[in-house]
N, C-alpha and C positions, 0 to 999 in steps of 0.2 A: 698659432699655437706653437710656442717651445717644444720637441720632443729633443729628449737624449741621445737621441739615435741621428739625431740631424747634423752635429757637430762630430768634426771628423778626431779632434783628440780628444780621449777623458782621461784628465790629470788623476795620480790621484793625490790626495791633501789630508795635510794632518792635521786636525783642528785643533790638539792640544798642543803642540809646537808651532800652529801658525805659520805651516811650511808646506811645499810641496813635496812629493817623494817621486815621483816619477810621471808618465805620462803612456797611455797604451795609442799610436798609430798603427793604423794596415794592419793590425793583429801584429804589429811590433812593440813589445814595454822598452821603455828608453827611461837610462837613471837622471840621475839631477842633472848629469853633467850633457845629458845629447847625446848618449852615446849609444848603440842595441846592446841588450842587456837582456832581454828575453824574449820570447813567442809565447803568442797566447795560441793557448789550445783548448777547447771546450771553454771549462771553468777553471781553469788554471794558467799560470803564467810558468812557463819550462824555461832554464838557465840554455841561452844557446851553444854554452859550451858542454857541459853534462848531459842536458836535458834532464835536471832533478825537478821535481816544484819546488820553486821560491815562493807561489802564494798562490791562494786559492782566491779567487772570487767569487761573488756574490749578488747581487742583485744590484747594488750601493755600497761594497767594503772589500777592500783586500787585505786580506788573510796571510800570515806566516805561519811557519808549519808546527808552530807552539797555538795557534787557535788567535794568536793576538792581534786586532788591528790594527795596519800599519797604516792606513789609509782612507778615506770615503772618496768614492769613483764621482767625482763632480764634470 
């Protein structure tokens, strides 16, 4: 049986662009490009330079701080 939890990165993916936007490792978010780009903490993903939210997560979707989805956590 597939569990979510068993695979070590969860992308996340735009389905209406047919793209990916990033990827969360070790509780690190990394942009398109490979690079760190946030920490997750809780239910959020913090800028590691500011430490603002950039997006909120959720169960299966990350969130911008306008409520918009930017993603589904596949």
């Amino acid at each position: 049986t597939f569990s979510r939890e068993s695979a070590p990165r969860k992308y996340l993916y735009d389905y209406e662009l047919g793209n990916w936007v990033g990827y969360i490792l070790d509780d690190v978010y990394y942009n398109t490009k490979h690079e760190p780009f946030g920490k997750v903490e809780e239910n959020h993903i913090l800028s590691l330079d500011s430490g603002a939210v950039l997006f909120r997560l959720s169960t299966d979707r990350a969130y911008n701080e306008h409520g918009l989805c930017i993603g589904h956590i596949i």
